[in-house]
N, CA, C and O atoms as a GROMACS GRO file, in nm:
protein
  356
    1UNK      N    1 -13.538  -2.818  -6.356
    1UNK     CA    2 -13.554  -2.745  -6.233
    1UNK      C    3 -13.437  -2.777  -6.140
    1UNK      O    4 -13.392  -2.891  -6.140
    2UNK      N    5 -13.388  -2.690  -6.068
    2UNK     CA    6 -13.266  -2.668  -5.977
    2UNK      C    7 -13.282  -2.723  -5.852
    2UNK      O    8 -13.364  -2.658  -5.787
    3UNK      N    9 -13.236  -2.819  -5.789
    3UNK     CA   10 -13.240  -2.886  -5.695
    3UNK      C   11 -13.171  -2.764  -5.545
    3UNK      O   12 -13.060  -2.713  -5.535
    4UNK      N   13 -13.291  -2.754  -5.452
    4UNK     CA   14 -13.235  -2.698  -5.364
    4UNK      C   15 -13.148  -2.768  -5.251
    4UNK      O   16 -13.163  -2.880  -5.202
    5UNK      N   17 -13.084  -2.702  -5.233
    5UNK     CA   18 -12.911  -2.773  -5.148
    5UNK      C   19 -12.940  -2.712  -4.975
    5UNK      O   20 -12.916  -2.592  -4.965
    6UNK      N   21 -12.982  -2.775  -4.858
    6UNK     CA   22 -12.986  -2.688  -4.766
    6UNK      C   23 -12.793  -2.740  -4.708
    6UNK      O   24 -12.731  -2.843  -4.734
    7UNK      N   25 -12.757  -2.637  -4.638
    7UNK     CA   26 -12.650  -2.671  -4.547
    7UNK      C   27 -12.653  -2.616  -4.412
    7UNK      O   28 -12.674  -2.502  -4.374
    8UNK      N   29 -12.627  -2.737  -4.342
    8UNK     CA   30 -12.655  -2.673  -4.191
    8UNK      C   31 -12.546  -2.594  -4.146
    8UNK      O   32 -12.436  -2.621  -4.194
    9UNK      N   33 -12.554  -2.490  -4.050
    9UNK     CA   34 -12.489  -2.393  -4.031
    9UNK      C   35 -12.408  -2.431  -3.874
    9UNK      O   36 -12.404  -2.357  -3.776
   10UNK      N   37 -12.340  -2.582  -3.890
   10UNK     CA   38 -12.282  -2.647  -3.788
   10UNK      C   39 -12.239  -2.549  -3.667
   10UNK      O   40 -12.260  -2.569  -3.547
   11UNK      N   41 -12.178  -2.443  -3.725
   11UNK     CA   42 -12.097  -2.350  -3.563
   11UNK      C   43 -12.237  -2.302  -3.459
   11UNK      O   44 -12.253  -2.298  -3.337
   12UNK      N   45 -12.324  -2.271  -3.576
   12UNK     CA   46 -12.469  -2.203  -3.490
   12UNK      C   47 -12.540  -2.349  -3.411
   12UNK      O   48 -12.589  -2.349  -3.297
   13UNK      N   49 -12.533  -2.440  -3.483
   13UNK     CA   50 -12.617  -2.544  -3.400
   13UNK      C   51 -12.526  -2.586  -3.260
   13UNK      O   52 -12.584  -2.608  -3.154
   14UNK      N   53 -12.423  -2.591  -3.268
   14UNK     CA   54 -12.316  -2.650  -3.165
   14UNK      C   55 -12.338  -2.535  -3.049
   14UNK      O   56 -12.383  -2.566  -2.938
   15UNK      N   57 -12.306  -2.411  -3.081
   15UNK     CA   58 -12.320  -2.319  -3.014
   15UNK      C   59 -12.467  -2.321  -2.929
   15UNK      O   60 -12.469  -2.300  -2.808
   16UNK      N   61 -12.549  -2.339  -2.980
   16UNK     CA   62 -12.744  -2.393  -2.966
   16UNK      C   63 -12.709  -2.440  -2.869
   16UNK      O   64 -12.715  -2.379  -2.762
   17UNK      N   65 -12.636  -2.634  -2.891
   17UNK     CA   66 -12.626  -2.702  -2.802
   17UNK      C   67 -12.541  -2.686  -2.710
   17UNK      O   68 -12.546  -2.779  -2.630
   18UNK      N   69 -12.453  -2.596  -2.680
   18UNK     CA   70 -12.392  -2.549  -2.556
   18UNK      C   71 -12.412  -2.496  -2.487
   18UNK      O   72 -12.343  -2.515  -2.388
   19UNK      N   73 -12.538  -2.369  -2.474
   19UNK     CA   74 -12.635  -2.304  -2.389
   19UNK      C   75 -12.681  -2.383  -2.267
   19UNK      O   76 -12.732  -2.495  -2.281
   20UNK      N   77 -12.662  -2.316  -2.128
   20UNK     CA   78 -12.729  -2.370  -2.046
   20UNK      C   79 -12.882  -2.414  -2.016
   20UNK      O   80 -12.928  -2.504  -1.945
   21UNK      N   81 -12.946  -2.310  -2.104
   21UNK     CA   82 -13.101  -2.355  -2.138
   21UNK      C   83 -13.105  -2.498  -2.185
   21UNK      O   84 -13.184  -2.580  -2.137
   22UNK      N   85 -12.990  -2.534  -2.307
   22UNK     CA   86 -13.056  -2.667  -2.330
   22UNK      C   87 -12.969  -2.753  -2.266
   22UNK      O   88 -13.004  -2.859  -2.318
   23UNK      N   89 -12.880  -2.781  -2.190
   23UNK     CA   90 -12.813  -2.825  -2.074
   23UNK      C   91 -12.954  -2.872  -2.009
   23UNK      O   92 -12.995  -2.987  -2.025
   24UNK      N   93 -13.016  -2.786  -1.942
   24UNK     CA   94 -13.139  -2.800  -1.869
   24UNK      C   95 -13.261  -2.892  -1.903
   24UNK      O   96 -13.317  -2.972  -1.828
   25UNK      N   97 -13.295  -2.856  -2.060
   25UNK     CA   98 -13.374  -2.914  -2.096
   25UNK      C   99 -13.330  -3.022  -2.117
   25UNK      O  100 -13.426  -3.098  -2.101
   26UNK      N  101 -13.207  -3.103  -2.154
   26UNK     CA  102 -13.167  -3.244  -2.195
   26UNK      C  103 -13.175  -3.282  -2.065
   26UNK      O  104 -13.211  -3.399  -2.059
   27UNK      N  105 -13.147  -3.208  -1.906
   27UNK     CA  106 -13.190  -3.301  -1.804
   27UNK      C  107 -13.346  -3.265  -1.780
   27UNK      O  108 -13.390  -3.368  -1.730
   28UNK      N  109 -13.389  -3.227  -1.785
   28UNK     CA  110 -13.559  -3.201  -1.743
   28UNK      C  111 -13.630  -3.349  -1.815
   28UNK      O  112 -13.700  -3.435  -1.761
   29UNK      N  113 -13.572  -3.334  -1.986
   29UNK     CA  114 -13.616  -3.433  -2.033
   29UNK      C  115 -13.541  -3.626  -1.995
   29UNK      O  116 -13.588  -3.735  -2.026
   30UNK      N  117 -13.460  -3.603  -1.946
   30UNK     CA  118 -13.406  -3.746  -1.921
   30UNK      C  119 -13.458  -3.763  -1.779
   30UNK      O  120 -13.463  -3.879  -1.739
   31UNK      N  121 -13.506  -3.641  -1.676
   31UNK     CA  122 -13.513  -3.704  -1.585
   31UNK      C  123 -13.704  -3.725  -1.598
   31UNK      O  124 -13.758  -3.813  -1.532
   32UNK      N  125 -13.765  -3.657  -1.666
   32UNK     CA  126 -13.908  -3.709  -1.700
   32UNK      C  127 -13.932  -3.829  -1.767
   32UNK      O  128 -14.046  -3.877  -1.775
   33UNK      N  129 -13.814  -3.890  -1.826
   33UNK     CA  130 -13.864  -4.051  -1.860
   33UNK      C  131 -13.766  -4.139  -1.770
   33UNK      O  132 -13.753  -4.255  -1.810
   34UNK      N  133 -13.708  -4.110  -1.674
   34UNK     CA  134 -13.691  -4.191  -1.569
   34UNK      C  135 -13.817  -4.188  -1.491
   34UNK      O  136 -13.863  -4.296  -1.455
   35UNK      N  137 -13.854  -4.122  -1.471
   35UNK     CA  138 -13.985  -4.056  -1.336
   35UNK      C  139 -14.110  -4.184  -1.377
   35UNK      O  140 -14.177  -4.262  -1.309
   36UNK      N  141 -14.094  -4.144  -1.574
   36UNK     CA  142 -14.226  -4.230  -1.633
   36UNK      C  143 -14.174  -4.405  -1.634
   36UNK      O  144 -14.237  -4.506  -1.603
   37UNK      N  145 -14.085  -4.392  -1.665
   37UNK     CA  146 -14.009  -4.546  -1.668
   37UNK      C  147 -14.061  -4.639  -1.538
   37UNK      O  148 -14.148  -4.726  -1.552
   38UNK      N  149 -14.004  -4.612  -1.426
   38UNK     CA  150 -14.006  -4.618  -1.304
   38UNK      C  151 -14.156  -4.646  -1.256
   38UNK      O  152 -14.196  -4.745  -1.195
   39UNK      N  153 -14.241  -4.519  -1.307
   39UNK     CA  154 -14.423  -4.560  -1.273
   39UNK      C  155 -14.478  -4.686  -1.344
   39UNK      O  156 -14.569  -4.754  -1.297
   40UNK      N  157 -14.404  -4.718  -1.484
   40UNK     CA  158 -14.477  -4.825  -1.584
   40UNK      C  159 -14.419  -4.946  -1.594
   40UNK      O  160 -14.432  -5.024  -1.688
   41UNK      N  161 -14.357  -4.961  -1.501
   41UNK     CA  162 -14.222  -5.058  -1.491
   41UNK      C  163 -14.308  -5.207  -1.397
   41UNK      O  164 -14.367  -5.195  -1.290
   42UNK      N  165 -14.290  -5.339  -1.477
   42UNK     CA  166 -14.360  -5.423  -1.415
   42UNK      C  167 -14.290  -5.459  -1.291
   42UNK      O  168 -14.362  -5.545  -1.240
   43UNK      N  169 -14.173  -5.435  -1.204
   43UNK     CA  170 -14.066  -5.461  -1.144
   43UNK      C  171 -14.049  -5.383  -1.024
   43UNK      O  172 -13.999  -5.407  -0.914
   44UNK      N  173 -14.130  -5.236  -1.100
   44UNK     CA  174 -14.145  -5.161  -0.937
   44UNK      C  175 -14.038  -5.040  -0.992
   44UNK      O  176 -14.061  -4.921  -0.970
   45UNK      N  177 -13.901  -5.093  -1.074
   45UNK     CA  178 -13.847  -4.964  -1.155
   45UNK      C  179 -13.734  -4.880  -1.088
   45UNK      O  180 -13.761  -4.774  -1.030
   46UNK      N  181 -13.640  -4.915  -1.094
   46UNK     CA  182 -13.498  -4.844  -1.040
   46UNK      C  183 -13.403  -4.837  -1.164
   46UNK      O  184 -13.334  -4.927  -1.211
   47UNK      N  185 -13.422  -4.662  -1.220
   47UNK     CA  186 -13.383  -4.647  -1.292
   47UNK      C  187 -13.256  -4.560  -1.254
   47UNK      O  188 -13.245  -4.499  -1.148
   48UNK      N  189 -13.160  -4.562  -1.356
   48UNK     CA  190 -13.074  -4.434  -1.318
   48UNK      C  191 -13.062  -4.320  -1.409
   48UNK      O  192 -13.062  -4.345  -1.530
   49UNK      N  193 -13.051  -4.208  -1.372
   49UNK     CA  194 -13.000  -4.092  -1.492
   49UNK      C  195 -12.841  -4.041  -1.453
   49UNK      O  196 -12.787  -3.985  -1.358
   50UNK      N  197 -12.790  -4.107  -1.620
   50UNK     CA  198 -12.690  -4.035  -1.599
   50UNK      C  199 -12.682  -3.880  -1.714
   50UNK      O  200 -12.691  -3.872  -1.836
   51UNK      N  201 -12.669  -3.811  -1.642
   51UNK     CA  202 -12.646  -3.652  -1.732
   51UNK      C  203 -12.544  -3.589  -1.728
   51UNK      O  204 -12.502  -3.578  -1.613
   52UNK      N  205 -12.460  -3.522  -1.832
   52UNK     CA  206 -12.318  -3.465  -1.820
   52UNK      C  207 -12.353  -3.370  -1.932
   52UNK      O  208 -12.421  -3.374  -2.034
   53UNK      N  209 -12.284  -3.291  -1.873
   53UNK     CA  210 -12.311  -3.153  -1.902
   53UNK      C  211 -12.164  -3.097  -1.915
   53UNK      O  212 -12.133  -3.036  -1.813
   54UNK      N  213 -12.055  -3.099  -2.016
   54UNK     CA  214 -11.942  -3.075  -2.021
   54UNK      C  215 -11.970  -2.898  -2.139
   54UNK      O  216 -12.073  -2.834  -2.160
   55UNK      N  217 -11.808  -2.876  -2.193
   55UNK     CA  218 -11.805  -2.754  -2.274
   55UNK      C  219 -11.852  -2.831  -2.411
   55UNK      O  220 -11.955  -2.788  -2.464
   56UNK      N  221 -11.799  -2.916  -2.460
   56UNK     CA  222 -11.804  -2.938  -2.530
   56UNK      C  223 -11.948  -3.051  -2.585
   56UNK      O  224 -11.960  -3.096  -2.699
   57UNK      N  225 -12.029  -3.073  -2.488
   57UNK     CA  226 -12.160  -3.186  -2.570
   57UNK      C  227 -12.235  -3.166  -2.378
   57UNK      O  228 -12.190  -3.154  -2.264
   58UNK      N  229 -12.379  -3.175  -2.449
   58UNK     CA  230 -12.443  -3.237  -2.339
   58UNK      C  231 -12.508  -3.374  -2.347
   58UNK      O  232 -12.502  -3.393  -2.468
   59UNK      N  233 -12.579  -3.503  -2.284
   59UNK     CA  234 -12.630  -3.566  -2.291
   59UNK      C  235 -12.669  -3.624  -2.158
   59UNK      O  236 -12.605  -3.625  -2.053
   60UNK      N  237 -12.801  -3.679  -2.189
   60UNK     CA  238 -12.890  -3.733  -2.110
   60UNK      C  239 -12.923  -3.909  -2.154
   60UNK      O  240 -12.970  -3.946  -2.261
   61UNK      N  241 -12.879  -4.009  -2.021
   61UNK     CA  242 -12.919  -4.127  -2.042
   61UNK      C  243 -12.982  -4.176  -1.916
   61UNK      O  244 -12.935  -4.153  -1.804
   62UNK      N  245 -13.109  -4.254  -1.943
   62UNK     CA  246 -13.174  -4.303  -1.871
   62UNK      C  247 -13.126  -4.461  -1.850
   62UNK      O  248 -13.128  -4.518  -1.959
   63UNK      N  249 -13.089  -4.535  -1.760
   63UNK     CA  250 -12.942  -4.656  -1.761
   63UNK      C  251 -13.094  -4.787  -1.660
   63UNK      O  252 -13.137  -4.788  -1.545
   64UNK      N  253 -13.121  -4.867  -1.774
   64UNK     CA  254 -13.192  -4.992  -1.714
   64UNK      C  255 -13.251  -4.979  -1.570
   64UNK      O  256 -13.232  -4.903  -1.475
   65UNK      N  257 -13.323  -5.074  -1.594
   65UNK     CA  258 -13.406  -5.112  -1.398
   65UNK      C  259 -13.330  -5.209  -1.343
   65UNK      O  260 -13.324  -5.328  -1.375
   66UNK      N  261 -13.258  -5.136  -1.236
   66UNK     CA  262 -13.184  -5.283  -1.153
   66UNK      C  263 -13.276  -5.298  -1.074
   66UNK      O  264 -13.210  -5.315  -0.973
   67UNK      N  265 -13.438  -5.308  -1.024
   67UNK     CA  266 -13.510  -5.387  -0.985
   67UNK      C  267 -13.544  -5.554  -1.015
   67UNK      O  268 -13.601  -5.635  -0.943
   68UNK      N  269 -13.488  -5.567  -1.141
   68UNK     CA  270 -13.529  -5.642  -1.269
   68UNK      C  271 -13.412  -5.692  -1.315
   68UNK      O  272 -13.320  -5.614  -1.344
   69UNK      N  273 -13.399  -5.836  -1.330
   69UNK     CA  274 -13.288  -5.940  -1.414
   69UNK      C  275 -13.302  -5.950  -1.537
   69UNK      O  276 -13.205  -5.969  -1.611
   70UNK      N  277 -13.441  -5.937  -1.587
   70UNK     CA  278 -13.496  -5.962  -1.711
   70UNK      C  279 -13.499  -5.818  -1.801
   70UNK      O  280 -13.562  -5.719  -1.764
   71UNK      N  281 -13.417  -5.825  -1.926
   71UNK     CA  282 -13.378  -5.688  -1.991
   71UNK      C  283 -13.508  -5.619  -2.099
   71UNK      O  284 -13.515  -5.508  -2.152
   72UNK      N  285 -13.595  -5.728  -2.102
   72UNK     CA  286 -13.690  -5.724  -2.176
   72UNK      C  287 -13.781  -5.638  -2.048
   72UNK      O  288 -13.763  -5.524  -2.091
   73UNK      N  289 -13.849  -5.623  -1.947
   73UNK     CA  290 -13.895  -5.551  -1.891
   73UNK      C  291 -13.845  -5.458  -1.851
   73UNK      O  292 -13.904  -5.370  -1.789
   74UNK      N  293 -13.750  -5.458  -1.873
   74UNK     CA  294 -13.679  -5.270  -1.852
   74UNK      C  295 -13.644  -5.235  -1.963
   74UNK      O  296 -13.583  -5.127  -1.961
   75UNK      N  297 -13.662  -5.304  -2.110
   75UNK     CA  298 -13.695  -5.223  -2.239
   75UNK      C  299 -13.784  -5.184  -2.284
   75UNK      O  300 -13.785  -5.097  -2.371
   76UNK      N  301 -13.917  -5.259  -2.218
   76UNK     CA  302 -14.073  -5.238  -2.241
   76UNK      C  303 -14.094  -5.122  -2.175
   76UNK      O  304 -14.170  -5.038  -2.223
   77UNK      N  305 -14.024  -5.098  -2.046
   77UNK     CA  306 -14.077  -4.978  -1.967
   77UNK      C  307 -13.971  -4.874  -2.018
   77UNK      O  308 -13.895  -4.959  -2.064
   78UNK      N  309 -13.949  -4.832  -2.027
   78UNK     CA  310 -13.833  -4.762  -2.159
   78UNK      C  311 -13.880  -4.700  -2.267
   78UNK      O  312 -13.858  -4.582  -2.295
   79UNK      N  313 -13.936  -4.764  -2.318
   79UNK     CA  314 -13.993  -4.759  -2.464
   79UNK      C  315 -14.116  -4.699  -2.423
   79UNK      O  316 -14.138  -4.593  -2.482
   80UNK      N  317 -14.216  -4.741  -2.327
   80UNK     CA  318 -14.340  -4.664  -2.287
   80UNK      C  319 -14.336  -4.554  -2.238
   80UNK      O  320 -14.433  -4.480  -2.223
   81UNK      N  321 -14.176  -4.520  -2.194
   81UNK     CA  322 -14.143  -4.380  -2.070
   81UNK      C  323 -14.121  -4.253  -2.226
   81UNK      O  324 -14.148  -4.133  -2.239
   82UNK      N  325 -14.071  -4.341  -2.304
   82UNK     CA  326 -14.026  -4.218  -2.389
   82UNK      C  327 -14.093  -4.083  -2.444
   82UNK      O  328 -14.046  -3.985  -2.502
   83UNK      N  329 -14.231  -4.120  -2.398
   83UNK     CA  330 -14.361  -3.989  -2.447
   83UNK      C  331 -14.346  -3.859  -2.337
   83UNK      O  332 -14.376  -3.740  -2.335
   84UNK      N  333 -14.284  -3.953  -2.253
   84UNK     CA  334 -14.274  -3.850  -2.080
   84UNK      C  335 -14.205  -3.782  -2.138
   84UNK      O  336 -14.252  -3.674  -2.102
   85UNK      N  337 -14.096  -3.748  -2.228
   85UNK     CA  338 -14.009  -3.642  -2.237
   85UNK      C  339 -14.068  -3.536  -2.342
   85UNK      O  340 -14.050  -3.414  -2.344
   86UNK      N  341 -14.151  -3.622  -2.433
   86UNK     CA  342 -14.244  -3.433  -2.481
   86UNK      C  343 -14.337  -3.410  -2.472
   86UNK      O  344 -14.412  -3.372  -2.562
   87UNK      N  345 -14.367  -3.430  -2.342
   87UNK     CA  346 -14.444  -3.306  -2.275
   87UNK      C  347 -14.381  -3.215  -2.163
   87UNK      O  348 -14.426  -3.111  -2.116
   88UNK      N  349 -14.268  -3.280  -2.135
   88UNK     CA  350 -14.163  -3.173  -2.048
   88UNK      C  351 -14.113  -3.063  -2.147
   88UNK      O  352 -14.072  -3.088  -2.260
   89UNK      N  353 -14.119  -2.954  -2.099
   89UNK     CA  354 -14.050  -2.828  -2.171
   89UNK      C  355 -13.930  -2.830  -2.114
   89UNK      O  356 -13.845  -2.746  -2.145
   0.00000   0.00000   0.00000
């Protein structure tokens, strides 16, 4: 039996990810697990989002609690924020 081969159709996905729709959604979603970070945060939670939105890539990062010295409670609240982003559309 013949092994099926998928290949991704790289120009169409890139193109995907250059749309302002998902521009939007990569911040909707980074800024919904700052929002959640921040609520579950033993420290009280000062998070930052950084988002860039260039031609060529978008991305969304949610950047530690400088409320907090200790890296382990702003990885715990991190890790718990991450559900916040799917349920944002």
């Amino acid at each position: 039996m013949a092994r099926s081969r998928i290949v991704p159709n790289r120009q169409a996905i890139a193109s995907f990810l250059r749309t302002p729709q998902m521009h939007a959604l990569i911040e909707r979603k980074t800024r919904a697990v700052a929002e959640a970070a921040a609520a579950v945060s033993e420290a009280g939670g000062q998070f930052r989002v950084d988002v860039e939105t260039g031609d060529r890539r978008a991305r969304g990062a949610v950047i530690g609690d400088y409320s907090t010295h200790d890296p382990e409670v702003s990885r715990r609240a991190l890790l718990r924020a991450l559900d916040a982003a799917r349920a944002v559309d």
